[in-house]
C-alpha positions in Angstrom: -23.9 34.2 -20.8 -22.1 30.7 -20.3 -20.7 29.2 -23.6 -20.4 25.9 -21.8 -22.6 23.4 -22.2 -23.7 20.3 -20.2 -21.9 16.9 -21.1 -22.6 15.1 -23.7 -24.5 15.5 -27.1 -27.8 15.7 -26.0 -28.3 19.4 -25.1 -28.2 22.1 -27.3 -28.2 25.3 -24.8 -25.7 26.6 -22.4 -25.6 26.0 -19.2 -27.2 29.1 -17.3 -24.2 30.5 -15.2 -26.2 30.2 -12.1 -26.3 26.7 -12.6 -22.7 26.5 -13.4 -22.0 28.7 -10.3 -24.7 26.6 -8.0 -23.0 23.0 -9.2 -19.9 23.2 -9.3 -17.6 21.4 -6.8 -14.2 21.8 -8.2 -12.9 24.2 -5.3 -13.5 21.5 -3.1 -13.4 17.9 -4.5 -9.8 19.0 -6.0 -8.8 17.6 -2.5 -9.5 13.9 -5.0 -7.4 14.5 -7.8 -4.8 12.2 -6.4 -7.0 9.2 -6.2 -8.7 10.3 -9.2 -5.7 10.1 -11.3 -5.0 6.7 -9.1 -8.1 5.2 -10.4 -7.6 6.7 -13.8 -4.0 4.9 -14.2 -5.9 1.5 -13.2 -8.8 2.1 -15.7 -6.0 2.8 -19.0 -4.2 -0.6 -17.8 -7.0 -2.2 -17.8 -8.5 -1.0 -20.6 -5.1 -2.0 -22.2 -5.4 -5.0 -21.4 -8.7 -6.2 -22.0 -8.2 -5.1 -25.9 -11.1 -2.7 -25.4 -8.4 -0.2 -26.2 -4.8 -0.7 -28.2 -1.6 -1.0 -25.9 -0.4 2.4 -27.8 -3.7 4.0 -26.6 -3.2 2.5 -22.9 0.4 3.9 -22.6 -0.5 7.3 -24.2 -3.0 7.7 -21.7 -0.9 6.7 -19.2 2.0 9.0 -20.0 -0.7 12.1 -20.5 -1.9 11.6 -16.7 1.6 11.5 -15.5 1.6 14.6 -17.0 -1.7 16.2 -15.5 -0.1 14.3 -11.9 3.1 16.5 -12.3 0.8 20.2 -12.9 -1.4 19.1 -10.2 1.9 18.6 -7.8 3.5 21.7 -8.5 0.5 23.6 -8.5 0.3 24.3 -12.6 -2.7 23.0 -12.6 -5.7 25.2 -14.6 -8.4 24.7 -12.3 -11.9 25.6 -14.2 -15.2 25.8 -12.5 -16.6 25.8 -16.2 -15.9 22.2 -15.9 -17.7 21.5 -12.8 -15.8 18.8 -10.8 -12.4 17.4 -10.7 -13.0 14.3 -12.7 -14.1 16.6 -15.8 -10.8 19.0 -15.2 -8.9 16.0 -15.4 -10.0 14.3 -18.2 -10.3 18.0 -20.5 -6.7 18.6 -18.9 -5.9 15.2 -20.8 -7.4 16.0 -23.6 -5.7 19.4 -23.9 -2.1 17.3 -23.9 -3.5 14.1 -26.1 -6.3 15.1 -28.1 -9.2 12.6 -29.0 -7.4 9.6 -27.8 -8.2 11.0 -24.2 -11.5 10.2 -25.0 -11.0 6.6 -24.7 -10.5 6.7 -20.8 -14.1 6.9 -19.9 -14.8 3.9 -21.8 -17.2 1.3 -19.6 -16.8 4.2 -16.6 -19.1 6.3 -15.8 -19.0 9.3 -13.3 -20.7 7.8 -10.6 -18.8 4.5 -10.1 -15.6 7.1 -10.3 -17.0 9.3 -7.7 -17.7 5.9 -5.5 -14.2 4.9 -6.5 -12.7 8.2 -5.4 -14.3 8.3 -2.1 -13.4 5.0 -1.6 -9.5 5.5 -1.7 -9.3 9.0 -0.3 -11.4 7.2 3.0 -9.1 4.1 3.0 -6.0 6.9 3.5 -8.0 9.1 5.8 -9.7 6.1 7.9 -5.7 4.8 8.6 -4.2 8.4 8.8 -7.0 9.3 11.4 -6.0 6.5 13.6 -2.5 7.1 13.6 -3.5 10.8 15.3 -5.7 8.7 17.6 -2.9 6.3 18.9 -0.6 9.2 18.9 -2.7 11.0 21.5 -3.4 8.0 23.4 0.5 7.7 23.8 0.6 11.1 25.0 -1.9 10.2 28.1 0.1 6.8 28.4 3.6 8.9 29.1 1.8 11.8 31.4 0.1 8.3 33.1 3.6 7.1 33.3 4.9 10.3 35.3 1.8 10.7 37.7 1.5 7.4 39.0 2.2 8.6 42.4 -0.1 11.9 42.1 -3.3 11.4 43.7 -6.4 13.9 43.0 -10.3 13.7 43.5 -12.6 11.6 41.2 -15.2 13.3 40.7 -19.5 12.3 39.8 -21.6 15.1 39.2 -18.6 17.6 39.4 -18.8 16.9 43.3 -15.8 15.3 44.8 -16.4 12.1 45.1 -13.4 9.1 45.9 -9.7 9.6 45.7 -7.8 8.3 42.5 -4.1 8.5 41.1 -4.1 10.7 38.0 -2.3 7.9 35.8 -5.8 6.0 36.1 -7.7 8.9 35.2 -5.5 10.1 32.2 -5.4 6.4 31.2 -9.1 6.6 31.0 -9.5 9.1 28.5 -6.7 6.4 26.4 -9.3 3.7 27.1 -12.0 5.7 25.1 -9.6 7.1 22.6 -8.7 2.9 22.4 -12.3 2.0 21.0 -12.3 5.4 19.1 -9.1 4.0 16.9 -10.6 0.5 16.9 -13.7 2.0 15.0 -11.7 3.5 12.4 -9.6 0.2 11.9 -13.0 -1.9 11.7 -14.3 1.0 8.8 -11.2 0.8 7.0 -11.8 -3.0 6.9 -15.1 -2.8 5.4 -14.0 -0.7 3.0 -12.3 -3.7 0.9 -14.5 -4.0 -2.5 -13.9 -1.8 -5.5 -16.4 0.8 -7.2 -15.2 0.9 -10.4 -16.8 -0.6 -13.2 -20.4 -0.2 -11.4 -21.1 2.3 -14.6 -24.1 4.6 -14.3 -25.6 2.2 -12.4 -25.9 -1.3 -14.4 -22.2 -2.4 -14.8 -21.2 -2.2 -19.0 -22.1 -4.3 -21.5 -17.9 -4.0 -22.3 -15.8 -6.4 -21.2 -14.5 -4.4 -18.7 -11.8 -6.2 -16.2 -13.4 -5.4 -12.7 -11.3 -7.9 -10.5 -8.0 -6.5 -12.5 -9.1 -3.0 -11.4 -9.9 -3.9 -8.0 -6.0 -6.5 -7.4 -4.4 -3.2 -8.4 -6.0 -0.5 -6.7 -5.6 -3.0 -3.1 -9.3 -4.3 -2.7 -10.3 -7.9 -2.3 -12.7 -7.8 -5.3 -15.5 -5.9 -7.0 -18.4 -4.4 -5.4 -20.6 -7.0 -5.9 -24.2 -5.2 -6.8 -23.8 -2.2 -9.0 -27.1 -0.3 -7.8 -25.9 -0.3 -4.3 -22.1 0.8 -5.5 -23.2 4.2 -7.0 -25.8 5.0 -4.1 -24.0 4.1 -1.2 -22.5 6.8 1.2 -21.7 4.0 4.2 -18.4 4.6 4.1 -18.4 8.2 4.4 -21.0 7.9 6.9 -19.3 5.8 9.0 -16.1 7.7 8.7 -18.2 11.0 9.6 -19.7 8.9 13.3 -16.8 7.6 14.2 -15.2 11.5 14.4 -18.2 12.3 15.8 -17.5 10.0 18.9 -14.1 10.8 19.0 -14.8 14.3 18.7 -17.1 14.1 21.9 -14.4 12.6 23.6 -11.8 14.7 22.6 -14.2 17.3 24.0 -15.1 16.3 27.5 -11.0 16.0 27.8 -10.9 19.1 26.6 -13.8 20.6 29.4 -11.6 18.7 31.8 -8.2 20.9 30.9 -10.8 23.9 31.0 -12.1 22.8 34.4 -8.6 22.3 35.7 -7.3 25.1 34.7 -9.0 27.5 36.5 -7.9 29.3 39.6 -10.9 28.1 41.2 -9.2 23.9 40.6 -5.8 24.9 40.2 -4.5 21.4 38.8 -2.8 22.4 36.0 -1.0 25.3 33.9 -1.2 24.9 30.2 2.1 25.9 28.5 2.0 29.5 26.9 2.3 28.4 23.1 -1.1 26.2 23.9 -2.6 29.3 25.5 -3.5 33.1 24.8 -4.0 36.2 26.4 -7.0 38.7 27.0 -7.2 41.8 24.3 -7.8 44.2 27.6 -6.5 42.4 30.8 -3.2 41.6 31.3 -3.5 38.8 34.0 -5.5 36.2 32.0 -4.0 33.3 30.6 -6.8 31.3 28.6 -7.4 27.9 27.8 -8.6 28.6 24.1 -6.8 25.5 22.7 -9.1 23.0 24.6 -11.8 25.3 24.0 -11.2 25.4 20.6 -11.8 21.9 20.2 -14.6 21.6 22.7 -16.8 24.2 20.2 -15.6 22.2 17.0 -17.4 19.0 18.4 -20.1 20.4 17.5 -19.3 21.2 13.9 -18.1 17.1 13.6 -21.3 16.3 14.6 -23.0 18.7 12.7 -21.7 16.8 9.5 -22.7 13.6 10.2 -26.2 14.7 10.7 -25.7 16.5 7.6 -25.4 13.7 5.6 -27.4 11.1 7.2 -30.1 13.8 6.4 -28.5 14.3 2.7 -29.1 10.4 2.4 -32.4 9.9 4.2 -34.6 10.5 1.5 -32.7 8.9 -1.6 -34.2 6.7 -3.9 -31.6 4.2 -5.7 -29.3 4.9 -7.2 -27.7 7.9 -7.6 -29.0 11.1 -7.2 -27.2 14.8 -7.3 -27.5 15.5 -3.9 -24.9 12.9 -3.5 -22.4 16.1 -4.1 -23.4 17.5 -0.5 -21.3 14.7 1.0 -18.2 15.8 0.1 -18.1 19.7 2.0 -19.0 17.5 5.1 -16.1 14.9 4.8 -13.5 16.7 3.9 -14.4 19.4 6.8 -14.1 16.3 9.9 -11.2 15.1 8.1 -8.9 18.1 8.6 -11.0 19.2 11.8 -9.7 16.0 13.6 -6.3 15.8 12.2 -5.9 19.2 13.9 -7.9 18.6 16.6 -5.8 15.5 17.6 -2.8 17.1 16.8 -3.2 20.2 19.2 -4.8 18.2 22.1 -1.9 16.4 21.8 0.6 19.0 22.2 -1.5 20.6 25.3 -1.1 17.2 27.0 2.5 16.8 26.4 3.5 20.2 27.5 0.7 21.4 30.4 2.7 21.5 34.1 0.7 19.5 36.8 0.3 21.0 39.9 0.8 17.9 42.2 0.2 19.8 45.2 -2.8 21.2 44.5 -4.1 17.9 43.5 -3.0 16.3 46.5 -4.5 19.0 48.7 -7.7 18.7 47.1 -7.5 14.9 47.6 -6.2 15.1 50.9 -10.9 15.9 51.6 -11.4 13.1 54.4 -14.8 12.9 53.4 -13.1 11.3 50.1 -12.8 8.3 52.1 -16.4 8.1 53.5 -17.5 5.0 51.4 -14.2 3.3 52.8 -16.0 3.7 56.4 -19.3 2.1 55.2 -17.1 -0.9 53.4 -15.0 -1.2 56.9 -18.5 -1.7 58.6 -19.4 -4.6 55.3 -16.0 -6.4 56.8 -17.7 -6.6 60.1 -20.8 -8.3 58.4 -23.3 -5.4 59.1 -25.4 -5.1 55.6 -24.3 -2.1 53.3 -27.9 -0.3 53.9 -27.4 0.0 57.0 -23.9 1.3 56.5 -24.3 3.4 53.6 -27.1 5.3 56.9 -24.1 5.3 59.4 -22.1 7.3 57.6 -24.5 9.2 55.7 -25.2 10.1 59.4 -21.9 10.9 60.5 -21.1 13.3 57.2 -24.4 14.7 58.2 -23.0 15.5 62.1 -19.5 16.8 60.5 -21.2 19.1 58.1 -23.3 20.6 60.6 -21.0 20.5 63.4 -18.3 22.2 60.6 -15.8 19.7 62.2 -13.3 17.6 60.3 -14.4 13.5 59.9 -10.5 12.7 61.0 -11.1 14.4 64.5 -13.9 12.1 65.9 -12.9 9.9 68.4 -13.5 5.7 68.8 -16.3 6.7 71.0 -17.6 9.4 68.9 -17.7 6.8 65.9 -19.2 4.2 68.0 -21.9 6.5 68.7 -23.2 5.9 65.0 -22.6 2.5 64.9 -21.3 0.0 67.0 -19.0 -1.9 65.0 -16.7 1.2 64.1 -13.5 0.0 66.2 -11.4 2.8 66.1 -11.3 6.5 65.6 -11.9 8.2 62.1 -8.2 9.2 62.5 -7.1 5.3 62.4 -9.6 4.3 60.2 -9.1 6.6 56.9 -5.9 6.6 55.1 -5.4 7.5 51.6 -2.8 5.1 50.5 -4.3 2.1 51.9 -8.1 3.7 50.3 -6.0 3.6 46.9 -4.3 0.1 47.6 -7.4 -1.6 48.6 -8.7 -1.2 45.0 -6.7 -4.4 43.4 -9.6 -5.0 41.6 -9.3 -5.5 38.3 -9.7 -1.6 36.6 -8.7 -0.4 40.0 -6.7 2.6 40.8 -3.8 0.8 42.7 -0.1 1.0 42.2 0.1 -2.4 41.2 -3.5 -2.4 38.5 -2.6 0.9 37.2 1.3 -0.1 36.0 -0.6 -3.2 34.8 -2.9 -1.4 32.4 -0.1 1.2 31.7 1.8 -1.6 29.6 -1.1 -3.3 28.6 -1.8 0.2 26.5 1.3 0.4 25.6 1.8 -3.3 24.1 -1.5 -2.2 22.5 -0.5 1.3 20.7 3.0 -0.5 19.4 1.1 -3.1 17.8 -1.5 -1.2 16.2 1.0 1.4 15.2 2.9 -1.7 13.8 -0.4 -2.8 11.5 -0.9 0.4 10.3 3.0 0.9 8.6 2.0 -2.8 7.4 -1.4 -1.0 5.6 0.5 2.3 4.7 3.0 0.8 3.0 1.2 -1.9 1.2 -1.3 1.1 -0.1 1.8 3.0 -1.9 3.3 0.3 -2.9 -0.2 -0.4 -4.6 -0.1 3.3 -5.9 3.4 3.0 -7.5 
């Protein structure tokens, strides 16, 4: 039977150890103690001094959480479910070095408005740190882009070859969605910018509590400005939590496409063996597991955002205890991206590309088909009737099983009129790929344009984000 019981004066029983064993968090919200004891330093200084406690007091409870900082760092730290979460271990921790002064801490705080406060710091580090993964992938595809501007392959719709394009453009595509990914995560971390603390229970304190000291020193622009809505709010973590959902879906089709690719059957690309693995019986196979890997843990990302949008659904303000299920979920995405970035990233840099096999699937003549129905446009016919020419003469080289390059002038004419030359003179894969100046085209020329336009991009987001890191530790110091 538990000796412990629940906080505070007004019970008179233990706490039933199933209840103990059912609530407790501590073996997973330890991952806050850091910004707990953050947001602990700012309450005693505060505290301090708004007189509510004596300067002594302030400084003693200051010193006593350096203390707690230094067990928790070098993993002396006596962790006790008894306790329940991470804020209680902390503040009986205290206790057990200062005695009843430690007491003093929690004046005008409540758990809740800690817990908002906690979440609150740990997703202003995660939201930046997150981002940094993002734009270091996107590099990645910007310096194989870089290499493979001359390496043509197909583009594909429906998994059907479809139109030539260089693989730079295609590589550079998957950094265009990774792009709005890390924009996302900048935009949360911006909204992110009023503090919890001193929300109380739910009502605020009728101490006078400095809110706007709390919230200059722990790097917010102000207090939260409606206490209600401080303690029940998850936004921020569900925000965080759809944002790695979309990112984790494009991580995921990348990864189908090194899958795809890698195959015998496409042949594009070999993945280096220390981003690969072997078969427990045959001795031939060389799997893809890495990109697989992160293609199956999509579906655990999005799994926790639909976990707590469902935690959060049914809530009445404010807070409620069901607000503890949406930590598991966090804290899962948070280290399921970081490694998800990190290894994609590594594939990328180090897979071989089999240029020639690219090129020979590229090489498909009926690639070029559209560029036949445009040549007829140039002549003024109407694209219909175009698009039926040569839906009629890929009809006759299918059936005839003859290649599209072989048919003569006259052969061509014999579809259409207007066709002024043989296929053979007509199709050419450099000029298909030149033609495409438009803007987002797949030319030389649009292609080395967008290349540095990503690159300007990455350096000065990369650049803001050292700017944000190191004003947040200076902040913490």
């Amino acid at each position: 039977m538990s000796t412990n019981k629940p906080w505070g004066g007004r019970f008179s029983e233990a706490t039933d150890p199933t209840v103990e064993r059912f609530s407790t968090s501590i073996h997973f919200d330890r991952v806050l103690a850091r910004h707990d004891l953050r947001g602990s330093r700012a309450q005693a200084r505060m505290l301090g001094k708004s007189g509510l406690i004596s300067n002594e007091d302030s400084e003693a409870l200051l010193r006593g959480l350096g203390i707690v900082a230094k067990e928790i760092e070098e993993d002396q730290f006596p962790f006790d479910p008894a306790l329940e979460d991470i804020h209680m271990n902390i503040e009986m921790r205290l206790r057990h070095h200062l005695g009843p002064v430690a007491g003093k801490l929690h004046t005008g705080r409540s758990r809740n408005d800690q817990v908002a406060l906690d979440l609150a710091l740990f997703l202003r580090e995660v939201t930046l740190a997150t981002q940094r993964g993002i734009l270091a992938l996107r590099g990645v595809l910007v310096e194989r882009a870089r290499e493979h501007i001359g390496t043509v392959l197909p583009g594909y719709t429906h998994l059907q070859r479809a139109q030539p394009v260089r693989l730079a453009h295609h590589w550079l595509a998957h950094a265009e969605a990774l792009g709005r990914d890390a924009s996302r995560f900048r935009d949360a971390h911006a909204r992110i910018e009023r503090c919890p603390l001193g929300a109380g229970a739910l009502a605020g304190s009728t101490l006078p509590i400095g809110r706007e000291e709390t919230a200059a020193e722990l790097g917010f622009v102000g207090p939260t400005r409606n206490s209600l809505d401080t303690v029940a709010s998850r936004d921020a973590a569900l925000e965080y939590l759809s944002n790695t959902a979309i990112t984790m879906v494009h991580l995921s089709r990348l990864a189908e496409e090194l899958v795809l690719w890698s195959t015998t059957e496409f042949g594009f690309i070999e993945l280096a063996d220390a981003y690969s693995t072997g078969s427990s019986l045959m001795p031939q196979k060389k799997n893809p597991d890495v990109p697989e890997i992160v293609r199956g843990k999509s579906g655990r990302v999005i799994g926790n955002l639909v976990t707590l949008l469902t935690v959060l659904k049914g809530l009445p303000l404010t807070y409620n205890r069901d607000l503890q299920e949406d930590k598991e979920p966090l804290f899962d995405s948070v280290t399921t991206i970081r490694d998800c970035l990190e290894v994609m990233a590594g594939a990328l840099a180090t897979l071989d590309v089999r240029v020639g096999k690219m090129a020979e699937a590229a090489s498909d003549p009926m690639l070029l088909a559209t560029d036949l129905a445009e040549f007829l446009v140039r002549q003024g016919i109407p694209f219909r009737d175009a698009h039926e020419a040569v839906g009629q003469i890929v009809g006759h080289c299918s059936r005839e099983q003859v290649d599209l390059r072989s048919l003569t002038k006259a052969e061509m004419q014999s579809f259409h009129e207007a066709f002024s030359a043989s296929a053979d003179d007509l199709l050419d894969l450099e000029v298909s790929l030149e033609s495409r100046d438009l803007a987002g085209g797949t030319s030389k020329d649009r292609v080395l344009t967008a290349l540095a336009e990503v690159e300007t991009e990455i350096a000065t987001e990369l650049g803001a984000l050292d700017a944000l890191e190191a004003a947040d530790r200076e902040e913490d110091l």
